[in-house]
C-alpha positions in Angstrom: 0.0 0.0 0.0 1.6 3.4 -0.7 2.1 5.6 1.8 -0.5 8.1 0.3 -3.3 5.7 0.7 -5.6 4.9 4.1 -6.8 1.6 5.9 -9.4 2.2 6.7 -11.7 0.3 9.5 -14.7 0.6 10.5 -15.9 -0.6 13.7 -20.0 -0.6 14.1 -22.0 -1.0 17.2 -25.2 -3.0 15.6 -26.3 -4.3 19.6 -30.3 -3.5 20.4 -29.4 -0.2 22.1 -28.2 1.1 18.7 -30.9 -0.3 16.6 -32.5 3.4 16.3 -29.6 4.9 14.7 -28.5 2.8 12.9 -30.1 4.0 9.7 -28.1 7.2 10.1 -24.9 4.9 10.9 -25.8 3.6 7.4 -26.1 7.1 5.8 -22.8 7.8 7.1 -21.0 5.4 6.1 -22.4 4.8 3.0 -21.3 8.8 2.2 -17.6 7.7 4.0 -17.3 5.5 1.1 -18.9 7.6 -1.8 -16.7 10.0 -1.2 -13.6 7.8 -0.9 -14.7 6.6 -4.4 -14.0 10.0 -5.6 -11.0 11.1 -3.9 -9.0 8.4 -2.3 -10.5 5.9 -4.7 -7.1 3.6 -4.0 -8.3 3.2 -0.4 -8.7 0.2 1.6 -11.1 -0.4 3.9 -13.1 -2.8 6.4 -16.0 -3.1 8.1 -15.8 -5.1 11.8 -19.8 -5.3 13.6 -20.2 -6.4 17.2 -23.4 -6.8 19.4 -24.5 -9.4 16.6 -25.5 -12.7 17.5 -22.9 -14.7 15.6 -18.8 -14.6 15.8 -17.1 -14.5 12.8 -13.4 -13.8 13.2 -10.0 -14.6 13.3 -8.8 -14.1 17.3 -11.9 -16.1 17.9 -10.9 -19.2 16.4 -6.9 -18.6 17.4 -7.5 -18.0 20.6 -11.2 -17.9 22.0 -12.9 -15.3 23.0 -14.4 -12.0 21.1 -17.9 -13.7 20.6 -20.5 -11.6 18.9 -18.2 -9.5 16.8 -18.6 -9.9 13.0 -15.7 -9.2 10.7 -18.2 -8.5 7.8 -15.8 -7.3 5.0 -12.3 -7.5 5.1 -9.8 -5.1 4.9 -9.7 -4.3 0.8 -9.9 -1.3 -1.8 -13.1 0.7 -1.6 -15.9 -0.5 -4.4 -19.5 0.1 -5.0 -20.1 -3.6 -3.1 -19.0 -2.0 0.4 -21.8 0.8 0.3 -24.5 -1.9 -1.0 -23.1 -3.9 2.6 -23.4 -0.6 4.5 -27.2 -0.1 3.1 -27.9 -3.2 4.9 -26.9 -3.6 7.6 -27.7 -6.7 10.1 -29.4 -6.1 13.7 -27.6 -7.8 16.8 -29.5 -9.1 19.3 -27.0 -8.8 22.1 -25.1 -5.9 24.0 -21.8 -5.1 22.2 -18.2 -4.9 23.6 -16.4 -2.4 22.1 -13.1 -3.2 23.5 -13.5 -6.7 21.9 -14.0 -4.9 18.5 -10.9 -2.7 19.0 -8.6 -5.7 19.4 -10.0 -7.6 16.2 -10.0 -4.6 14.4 -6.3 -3.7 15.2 -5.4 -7.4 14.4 -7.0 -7.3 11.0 -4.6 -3.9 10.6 -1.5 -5.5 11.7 -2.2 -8.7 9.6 -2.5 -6.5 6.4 0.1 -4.5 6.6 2.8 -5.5 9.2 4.2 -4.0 12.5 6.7 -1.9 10.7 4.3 -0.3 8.2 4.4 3.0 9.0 1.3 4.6 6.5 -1.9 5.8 7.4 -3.8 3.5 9.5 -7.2 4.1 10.9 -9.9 2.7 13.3 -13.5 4.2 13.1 -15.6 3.5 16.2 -19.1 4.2 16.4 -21.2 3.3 19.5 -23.3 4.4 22.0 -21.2 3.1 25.0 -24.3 1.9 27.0 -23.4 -1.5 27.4 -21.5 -3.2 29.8 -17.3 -4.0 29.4 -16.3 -7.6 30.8 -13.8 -7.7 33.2 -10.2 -8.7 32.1 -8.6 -12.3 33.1 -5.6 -10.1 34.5 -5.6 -6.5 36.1 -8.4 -4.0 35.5 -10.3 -2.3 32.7 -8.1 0.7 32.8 -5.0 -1.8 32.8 -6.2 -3.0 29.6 -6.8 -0.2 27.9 -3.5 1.2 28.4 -1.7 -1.7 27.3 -4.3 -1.3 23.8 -3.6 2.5 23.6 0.2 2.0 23.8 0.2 -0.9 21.2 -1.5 1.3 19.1 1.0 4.3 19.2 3.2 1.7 18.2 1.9 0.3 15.4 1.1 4.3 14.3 -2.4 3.8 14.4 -4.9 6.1 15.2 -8.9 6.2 16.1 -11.9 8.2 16.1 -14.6 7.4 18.5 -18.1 8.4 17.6 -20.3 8.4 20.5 -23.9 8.6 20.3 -25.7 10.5 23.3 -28.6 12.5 24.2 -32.0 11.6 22.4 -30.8 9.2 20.4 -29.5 6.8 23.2 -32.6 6.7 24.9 -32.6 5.0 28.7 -29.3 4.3 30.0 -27.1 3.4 32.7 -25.4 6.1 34.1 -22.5 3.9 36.2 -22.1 2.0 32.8 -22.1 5.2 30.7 -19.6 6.8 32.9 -17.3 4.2 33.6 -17.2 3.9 29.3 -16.8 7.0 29.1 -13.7 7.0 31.6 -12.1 3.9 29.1 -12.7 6.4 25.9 -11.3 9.1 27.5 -8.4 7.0 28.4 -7.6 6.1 25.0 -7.5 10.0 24.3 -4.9 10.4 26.5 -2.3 7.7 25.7 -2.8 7.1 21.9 -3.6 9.6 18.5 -6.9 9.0 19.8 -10.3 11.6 19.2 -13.9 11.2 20.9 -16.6 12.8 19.5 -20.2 12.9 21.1 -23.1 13.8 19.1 -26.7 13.9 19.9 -28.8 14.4 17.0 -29.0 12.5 13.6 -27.4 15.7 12.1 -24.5 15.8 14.2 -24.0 12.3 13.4 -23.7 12.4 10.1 -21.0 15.1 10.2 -19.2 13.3 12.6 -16.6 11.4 10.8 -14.4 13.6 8.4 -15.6 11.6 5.2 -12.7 13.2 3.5 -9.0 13.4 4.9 -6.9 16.6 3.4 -3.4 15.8 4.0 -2.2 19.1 5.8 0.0 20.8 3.6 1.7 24.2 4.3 1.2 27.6 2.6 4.0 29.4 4.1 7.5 27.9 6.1 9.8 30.9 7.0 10.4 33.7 9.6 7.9 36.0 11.2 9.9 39.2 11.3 8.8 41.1 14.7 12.2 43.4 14.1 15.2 43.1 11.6 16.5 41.7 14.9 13.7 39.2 15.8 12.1 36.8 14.0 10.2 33.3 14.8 10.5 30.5 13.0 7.7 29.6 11.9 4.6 27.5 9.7 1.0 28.4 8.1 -1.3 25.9 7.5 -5.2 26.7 6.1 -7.7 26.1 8.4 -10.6 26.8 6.7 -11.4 26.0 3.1 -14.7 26.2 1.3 -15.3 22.4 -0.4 -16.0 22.7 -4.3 -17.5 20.2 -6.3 -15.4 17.6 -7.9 -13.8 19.0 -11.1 -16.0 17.4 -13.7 -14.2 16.4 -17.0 -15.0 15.8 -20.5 -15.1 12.1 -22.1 -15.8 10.7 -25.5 -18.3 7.7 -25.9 -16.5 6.8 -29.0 -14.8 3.9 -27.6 -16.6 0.9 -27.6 -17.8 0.1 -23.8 -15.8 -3.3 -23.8 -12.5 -1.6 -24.5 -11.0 -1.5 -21.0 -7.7 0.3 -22.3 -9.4 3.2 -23.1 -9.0 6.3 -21.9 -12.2 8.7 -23.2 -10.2 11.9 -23.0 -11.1 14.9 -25.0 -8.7 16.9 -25.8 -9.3 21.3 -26.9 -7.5 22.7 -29.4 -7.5 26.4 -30.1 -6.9 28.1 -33.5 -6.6 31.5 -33.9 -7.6 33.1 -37.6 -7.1 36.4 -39.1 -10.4 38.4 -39.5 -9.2 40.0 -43.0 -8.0 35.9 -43.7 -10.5 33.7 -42.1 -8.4 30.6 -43.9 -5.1 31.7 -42.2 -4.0 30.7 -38.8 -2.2 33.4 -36.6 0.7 31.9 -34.6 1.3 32.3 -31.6 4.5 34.6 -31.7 2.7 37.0 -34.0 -0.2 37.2 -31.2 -0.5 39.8 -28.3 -2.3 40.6 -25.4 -4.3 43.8 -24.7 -6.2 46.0 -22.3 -9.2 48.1 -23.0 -8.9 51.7 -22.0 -11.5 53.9 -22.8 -13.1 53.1 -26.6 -9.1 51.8 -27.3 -6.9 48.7 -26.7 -3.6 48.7 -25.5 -1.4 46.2 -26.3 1.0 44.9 -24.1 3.5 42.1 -24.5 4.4 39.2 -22.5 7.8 40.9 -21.4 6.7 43.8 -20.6 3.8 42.6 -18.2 6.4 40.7 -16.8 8.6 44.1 -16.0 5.4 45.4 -14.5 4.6 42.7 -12.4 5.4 43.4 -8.9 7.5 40.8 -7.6 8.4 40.9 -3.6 10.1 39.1 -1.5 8.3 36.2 0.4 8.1 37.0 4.0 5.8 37.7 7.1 6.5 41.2 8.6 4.8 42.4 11.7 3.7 46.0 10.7 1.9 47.2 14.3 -0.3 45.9 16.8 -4.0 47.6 17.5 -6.9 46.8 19.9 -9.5 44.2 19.1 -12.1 46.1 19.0 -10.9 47.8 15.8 -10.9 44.7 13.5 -14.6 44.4 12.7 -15.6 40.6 12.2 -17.0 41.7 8.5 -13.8 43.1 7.8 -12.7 39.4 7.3 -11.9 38.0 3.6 -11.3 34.9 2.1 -9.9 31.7 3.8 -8.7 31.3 7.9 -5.3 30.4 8.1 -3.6 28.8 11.1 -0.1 30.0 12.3 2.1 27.7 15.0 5.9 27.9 15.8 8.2 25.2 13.7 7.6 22.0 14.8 11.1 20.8 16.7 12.1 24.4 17.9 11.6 25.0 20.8 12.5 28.6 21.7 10.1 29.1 18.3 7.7 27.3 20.4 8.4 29.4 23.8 7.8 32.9 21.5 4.6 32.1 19.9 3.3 31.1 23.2 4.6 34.4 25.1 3.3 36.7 22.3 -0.1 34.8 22.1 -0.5 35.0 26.0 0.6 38.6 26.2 -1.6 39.9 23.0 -4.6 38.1 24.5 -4.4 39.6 27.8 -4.2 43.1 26.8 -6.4 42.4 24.2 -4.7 43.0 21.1 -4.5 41.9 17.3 -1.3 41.9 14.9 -1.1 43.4 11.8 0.9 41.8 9.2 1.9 42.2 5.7 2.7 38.8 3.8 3.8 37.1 0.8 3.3 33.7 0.9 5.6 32.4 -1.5 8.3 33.3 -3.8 7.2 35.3 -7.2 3.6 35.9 -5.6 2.4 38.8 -7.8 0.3 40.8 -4.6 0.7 41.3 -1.3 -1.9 40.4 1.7 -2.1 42.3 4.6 -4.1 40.8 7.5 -4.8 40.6 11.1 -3.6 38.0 13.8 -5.8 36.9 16.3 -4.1 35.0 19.4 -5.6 31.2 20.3 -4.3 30.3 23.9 -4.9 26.8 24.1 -7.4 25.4 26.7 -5.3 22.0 27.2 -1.2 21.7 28.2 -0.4 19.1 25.4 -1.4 21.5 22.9 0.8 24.6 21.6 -0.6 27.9 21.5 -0.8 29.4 17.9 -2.7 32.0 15.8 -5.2 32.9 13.4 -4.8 35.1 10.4 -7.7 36.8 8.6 -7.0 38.8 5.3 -8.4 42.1 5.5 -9.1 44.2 2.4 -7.5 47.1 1.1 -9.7 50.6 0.3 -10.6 49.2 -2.8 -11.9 46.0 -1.3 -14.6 47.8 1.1 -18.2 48.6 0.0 -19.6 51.6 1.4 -23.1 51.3 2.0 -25.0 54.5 3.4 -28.7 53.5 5.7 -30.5 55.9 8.2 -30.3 55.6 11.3 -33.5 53.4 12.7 -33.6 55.8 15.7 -34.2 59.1 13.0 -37.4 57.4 12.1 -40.5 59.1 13.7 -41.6 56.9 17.0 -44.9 55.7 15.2 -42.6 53.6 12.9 -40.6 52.2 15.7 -41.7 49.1 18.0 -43.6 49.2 21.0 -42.9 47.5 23.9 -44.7 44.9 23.4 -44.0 44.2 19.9 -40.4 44.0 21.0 -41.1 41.5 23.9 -42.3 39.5 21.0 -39.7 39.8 18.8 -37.1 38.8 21.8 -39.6 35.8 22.6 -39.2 34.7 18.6 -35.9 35.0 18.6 -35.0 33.0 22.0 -37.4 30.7 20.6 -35.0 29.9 18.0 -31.5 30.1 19.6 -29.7 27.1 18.5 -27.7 27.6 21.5 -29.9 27.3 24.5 -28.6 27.1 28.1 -28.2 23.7 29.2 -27.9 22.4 25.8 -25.5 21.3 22.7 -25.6 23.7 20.4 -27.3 22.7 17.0 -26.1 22.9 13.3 -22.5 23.4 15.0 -20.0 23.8 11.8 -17.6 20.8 13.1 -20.6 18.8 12.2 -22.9 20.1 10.0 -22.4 18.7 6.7 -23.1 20.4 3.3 -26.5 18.8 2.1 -25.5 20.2 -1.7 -22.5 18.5 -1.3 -23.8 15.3 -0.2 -27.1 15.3 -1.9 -24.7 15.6 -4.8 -22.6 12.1 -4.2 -25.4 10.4 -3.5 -26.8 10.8 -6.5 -23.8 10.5 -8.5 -23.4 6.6 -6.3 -27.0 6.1 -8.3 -26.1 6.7 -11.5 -22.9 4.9 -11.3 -25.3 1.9 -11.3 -28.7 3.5 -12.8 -27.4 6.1 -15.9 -31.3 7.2 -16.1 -31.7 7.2 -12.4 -33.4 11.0 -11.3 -32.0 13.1 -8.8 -33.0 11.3 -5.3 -34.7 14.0 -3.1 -33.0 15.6 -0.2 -32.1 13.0 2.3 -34.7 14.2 5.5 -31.4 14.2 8.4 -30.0 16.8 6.2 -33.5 18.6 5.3 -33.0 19.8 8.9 -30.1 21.9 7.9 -31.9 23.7 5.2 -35.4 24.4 6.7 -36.8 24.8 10.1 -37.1 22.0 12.3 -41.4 21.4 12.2 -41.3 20.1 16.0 -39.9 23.0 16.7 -41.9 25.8 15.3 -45.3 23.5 16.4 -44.4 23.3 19.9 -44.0 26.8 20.2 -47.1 28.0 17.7 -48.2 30.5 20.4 -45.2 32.8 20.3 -45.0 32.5 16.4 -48.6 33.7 16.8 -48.4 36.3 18.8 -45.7 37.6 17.1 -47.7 38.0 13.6 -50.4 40.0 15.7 -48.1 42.3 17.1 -47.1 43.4 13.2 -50.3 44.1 11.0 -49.2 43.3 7.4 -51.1 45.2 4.8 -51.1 44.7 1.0 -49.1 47.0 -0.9 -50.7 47.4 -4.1 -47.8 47.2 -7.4 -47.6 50.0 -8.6 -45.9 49.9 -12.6 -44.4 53.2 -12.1 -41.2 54.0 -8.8 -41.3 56.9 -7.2 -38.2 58.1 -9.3 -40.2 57.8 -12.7 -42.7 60.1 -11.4 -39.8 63.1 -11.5 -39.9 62.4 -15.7 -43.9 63.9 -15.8 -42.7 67.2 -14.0 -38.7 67.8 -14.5 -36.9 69.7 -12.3 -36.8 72.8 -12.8 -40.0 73.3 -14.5 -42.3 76.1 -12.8 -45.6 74.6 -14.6 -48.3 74.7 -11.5 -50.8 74.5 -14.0 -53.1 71.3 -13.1 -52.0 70.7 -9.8 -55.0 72.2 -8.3 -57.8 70.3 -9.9 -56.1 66.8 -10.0 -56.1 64.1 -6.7 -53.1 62.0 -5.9 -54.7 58.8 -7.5 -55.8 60.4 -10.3 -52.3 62.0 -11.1 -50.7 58.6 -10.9 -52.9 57.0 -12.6 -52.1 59.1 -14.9 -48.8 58.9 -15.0 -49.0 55.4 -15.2 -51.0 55.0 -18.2 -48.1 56.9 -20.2 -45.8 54.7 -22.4 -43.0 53.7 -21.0 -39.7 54.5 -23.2 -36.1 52.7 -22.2 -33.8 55.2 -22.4 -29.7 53.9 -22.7 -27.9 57.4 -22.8 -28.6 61.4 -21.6 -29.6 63.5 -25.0 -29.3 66.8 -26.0 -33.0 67.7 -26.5 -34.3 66.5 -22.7 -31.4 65.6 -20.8 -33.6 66.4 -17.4 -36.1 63.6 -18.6 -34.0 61.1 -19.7 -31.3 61.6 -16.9 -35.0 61.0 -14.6 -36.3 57.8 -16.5 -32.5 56.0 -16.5 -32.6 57.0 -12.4 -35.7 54.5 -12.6 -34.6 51.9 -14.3 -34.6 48.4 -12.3 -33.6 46.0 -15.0 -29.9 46.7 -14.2 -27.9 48.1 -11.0 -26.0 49.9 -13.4 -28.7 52.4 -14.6 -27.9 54.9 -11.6 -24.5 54.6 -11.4 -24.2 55.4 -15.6 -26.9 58.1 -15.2 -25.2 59.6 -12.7 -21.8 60.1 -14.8 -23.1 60.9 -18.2 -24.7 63.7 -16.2 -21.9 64.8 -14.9 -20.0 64.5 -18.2 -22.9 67.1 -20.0 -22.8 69.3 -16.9 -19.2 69.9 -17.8 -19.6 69.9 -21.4 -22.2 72.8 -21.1 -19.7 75.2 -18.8 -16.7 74.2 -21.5 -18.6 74.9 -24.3 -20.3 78.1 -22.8 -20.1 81.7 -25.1 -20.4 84.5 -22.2 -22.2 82.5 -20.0 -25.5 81.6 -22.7 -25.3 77.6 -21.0 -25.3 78.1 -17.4 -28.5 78.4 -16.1 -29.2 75.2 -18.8 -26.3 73.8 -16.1 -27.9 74.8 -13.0 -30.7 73.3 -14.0 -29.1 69.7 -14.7 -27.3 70.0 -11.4 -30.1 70.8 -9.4 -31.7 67.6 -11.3 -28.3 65.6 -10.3 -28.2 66.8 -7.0 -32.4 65.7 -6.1 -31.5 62.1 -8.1 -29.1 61.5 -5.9 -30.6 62.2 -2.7 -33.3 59.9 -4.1 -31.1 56.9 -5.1 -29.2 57.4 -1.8 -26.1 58.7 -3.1 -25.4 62.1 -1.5 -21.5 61.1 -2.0 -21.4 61.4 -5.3 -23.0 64.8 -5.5 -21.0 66.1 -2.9 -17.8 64.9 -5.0 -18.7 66.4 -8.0 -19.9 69.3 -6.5 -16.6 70.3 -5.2 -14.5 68.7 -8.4 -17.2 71.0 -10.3 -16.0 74.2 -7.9 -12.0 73.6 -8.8 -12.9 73.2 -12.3 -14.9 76.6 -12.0 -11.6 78.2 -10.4 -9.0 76.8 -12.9 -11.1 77.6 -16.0 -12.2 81.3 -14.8 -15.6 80.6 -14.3 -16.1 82.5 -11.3 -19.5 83.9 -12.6 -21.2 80.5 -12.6 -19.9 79.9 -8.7 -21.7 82.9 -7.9 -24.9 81.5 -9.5 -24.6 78.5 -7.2 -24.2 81.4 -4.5 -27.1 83.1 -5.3 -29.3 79.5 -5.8 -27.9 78.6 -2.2 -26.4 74.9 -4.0 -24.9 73.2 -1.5 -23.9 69.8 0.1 -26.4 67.2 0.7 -26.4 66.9 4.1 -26.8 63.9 6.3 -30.7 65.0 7.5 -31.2 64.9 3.5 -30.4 61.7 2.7 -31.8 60.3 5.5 -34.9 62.3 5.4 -35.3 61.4 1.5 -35.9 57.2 2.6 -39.7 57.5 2.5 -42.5 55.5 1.1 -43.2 55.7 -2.5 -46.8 56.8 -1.9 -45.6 59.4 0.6 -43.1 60.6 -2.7 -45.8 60.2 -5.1 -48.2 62.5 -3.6 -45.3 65.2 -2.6 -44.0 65.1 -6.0 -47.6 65.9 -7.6 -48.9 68.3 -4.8 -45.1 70.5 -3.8 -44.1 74.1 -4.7 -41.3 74.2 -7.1 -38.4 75.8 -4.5 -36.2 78.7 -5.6 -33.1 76.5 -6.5 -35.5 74.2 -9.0 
């Protein structure tokens, strides 16, 4: 077996107690194995049951003993067999001894692949631990599992102990339950031993790590604290968001019984002359470029090499801060993990003492890194200090990217606390809503926190495998609907929400919901039926708010894609409205700032300045609208500098005598009302001054 590949063996509790979960305990496994097809598809694995009514291996007949444990596949690669066996499996009819299964299991392992094998080795036990351990010939319980535990750091084995607790163990013994529990503990302690307790079906089913990432390192080097200091030390990822297997193209033109072939499809690319569709462009006479503006720049491959910024790889300390500073949404991209070098132990002794000391006064590093040699950017991020809880584990750190200015999105709300009080909750709508919401803490006191990440799988994921397992068999087979364990991630649990129906209830009548009517037309396209700047009052008096909608709406809607010359008000007004793209404002927004400034550049004595005025009074009301007093207030200034450096001091004192100014913060917080409040101001107002 190469030294890449795992033995896998699974050791299942299949005793009376377990009988309820065992379907999940199928489900598991079965997605264990689906998985390994996939990605470790050169795996070996076996399946050891105990609590069964028959015996059925090897120490058994050797030596005596181990009754009711089942070795019901042995140790071999991974196929689609194994996951029919683990579909189906058997009920026992008597209480199971998991110790007995440990011992078989570790012989099969050491009859496979020797005492000095020294590869990745594996025992998977899942039980409830509710049932009685017979007492050795010789020496105690404890005794025994020492001298197992040691054996098994020999042998450079190691085990993962899933034990099932809470609701799904039902009535239970709690002297038997706590002396097994003492024994699992145990084997924690002396061997490369991990016990996991889980106590929903959920849980369960994330338990076991159903696929093993061989740690590898993104950074080995020196943290520099000082030209004079540095640490030696390692970065590992800690966090990686799980993809889809890379799916790959194959022919079909092979005939099915040639085992030989491989089905690959290979892409070739061609590139042809537009003036020459029949002749092919190499690819030294081919070049790269950049659009910029209505051209293309061409660059070459050398000299986006020379502009490529290429520095050093290293890990500089660049200040330390408070905690508070680092907001958690500031966070990008993947968690790494930073520890000292293994084997240095003054590395070791530094971590520690900067961990301890940044976490007692509360503070986060700031570092700048480059992770590896030739890296074309640099990451700056934040280090958080992780004391650990127990002594046989080394303190380390986390590191968090965080983004540069161009990185953060600047979103502008209103304050809830501006809004009038008869849109703010009462008190007894808010003891409502903080009844709802403890209602659904997944984290109660007293309990075990639900949908915890460490064991929440992805349903996609594994909705995903499962499917792909039934077409490996069944090519026509449908997508299988979502397994019901993991509908529990994606919707609310139903016991749940029914056992607590009067709080859901009371919460609805606390909020009257009423029907808002959709209307065709936003409040923004209302601005294209009376412009700004117009000082028509004609009609206002002798039309309602209904009916002026109405007729609004009854008007034929045109698209308009860019600001004209004719009505550039209007159609700067019905681009604002626009919904079919996000991009509507933000390129109504700059073409009327480009016509602004083609007006003042292109004014004779003056003739186009109030025509400006009027398009910046328009600009400065659609942006208070469309919540964007920032970019007003930019251009506005950027306008005032232009003014200055051209001599166009006569249209700044316009502005002066308009009183043009800033939006201010009341503004754009004030301008967040309901469309029907904006509808009927915008038919019933006064035309101001400055319009």
């Amino acid at each position: 077996m190469a030294r890449n590949r795992e033995g896998l063996l699974l050791l299942l509790d299949v005793g009376p107690s377990m009988h309820g979960v065992l379907p999940q305990v199928e489900k598991l496994c079965s997605m264990l194995v689906q998985k390994k097809l996939i990605y470790g598809k050169n795996d070996e694995v076996g399946v050891v049951l105990f609590g069964t009514e028959d015996t059925r291996n090897e120490l058994t007949m050797q030596l005596g003993g181990y009754e009711h444990v089942v070795v019901l596949r042995d140790i071999k690669v991974v196929d689609g067999d194994l996951i029919e066996d683990l579909t189906r499996l058997p009920r026992g009819t008597v209480a199971g001894d998991f110790l007995d299964a440990i011992v078989v299991g570790m012989d099969m392992l050491i009859k496979k692949y020797g005492e000095t094998y020294k590869g990745k080795k594996r025992l998977c036990l899942i039980t409830n631990a509710l049932c009685p351990i017979k007492d050795p010939d010789a020496g105690t319980k404890e005794d025994q599992v020492g001298i197992i535990a040691v054996r098994m750091t020999a042998l450079g084995m190691k085990m993962e102990n899933i034990v099932v607790r809470g609701s799904l163990s039902g009535n239970a013994d709690q002297r038997i339950m706590d002396e097994n529990d003492i024994l699992l503990d145990l084997f924690s302690q002396k061997s490369s031993a991990k016990t996991i307790y889980v106590d929903s079906p959920t849980s369960l089913l994330g338990a076991i790590k159903t696929r093993n990432i061989s740690p590898v390192t993104v950074f080995r080097g020196d943290l520099e604290i000082s030209p004079n200091m540095k640490i030696k030390v390692w970065v590992y990822k800690k966090t990686a968001e799980e993809k889809f297997p890379t799916l790959k193209k194959y022919s079909d033109e092979a005939p099915p019984t040639d085992k030989f072939a491989t089905r690959e499809v290979k892409v070739d690319y061609e590139y042809k002359s537009v003036e020459d569709p029949s002749k092919v462009v190499p690819p030294e006479q081919r070049i790269k470029g950049y659009r910029y503006g209505p051209h293309v720049v061409p660059i070459s491959s050398a000299e986006w090499e020379t502009v490529k910024f290429k520095p050093e790889k290293s890990i500089k300390l660049l200040g330390f801060t408070d905690a508070s500073n680092i907001l958690r949404h500031y966070y990008m991209k993947d968690v790494n993990v930073l520890i000292a070098e293994p084997g240095k132990p003054r590395a070791m002794i530094a971590v520690s003492a900067l961990a301890r000391a940044m976490k007692e006064m509360n503070k986060v590093a700031i570092l700048r890194c480059v992770w590896r040699q030739g890296q074309q950017n640099v990451v700056v991020g934040v280090l958080t200090p992780n004391v650990a809880e127990k002594d046989n584990i080394p303190d380390s750190f986390y590191f968090n990217v965080l983004p540069f200015a161009e990185d953060v999105r600047e979103f502008q709300f209103p304050s809830f606390s501006n809004f009038p009080i008869s849109w703010q909750p009462n008190e007894q709508q808010q003891e409502a809503a903080d009844n709802l919401v403890k209602m659904l803490d997944l984290a109660p006191s007293g309990k075990e926190e639900t949908l915890q990440p460490d064991f929440t799988p992805n349903p996609v994921l594994e909705r995903f495998f499962h499917h792909l397992e039934l077409k490996s068999k069944h090519p026509d087979s449908p997508v299988p609907p979502l397994d019901e364990t993991l509908k529990k991630i994606t919707e609310p649990d139903a016991e749940l929400l029914a056992e607590n129906k009067s709080i859901i209830e009371t919460f609805r009548r606390q909020f009257e919901l009423k029907e808002n009517p959709k209307l065709k037309k936003s409040t923004r396209r209302l601005l294209r039926e009376k412009p700004s700047g117009s000082d028509d009052r004609d009609g206002d008096d002798g039309i309602s708010d209904a009916q002026a909608i109405n007729f609004i709406e009854s008007k034929p809607v045109t698209k308009v894609e860019k600001i004209g010359d004719l009505t550039p008000i209007q159609d700067f007004e019905v681009m604002m409205s626009r919904r079919d793209s996000p991009d509507w404002v933000a390129k109504a927004i700059e073409d009327m700032k480009k016509k602004i400034f083609n007006l003042l550049e292109n004014s004779n004595k003056g003739d186009n300045y109030p025509k400006a005025l009027e398009l910046l009074v328009a600009l400065r009301k659609g942006c208070i609208l469309e919540q964007e007093p920032k970019q007003f207030n930019d251009f506005l200034c950027r306008l005032c500098k232009f003014c200055q450096e051209k001599n166009l001091g006569s249209f700044c004192d316009l502005l002066t005598s308009k009183a043009l100014s800033l939006v201010s913060k009341s503004e754009a917080i004030d301008s967040d009302v309901t469309d029907d409040e904006a509808r009927s101001f915008l038919v019933k107002r006064e035309p101001k001054d400055e319009d």
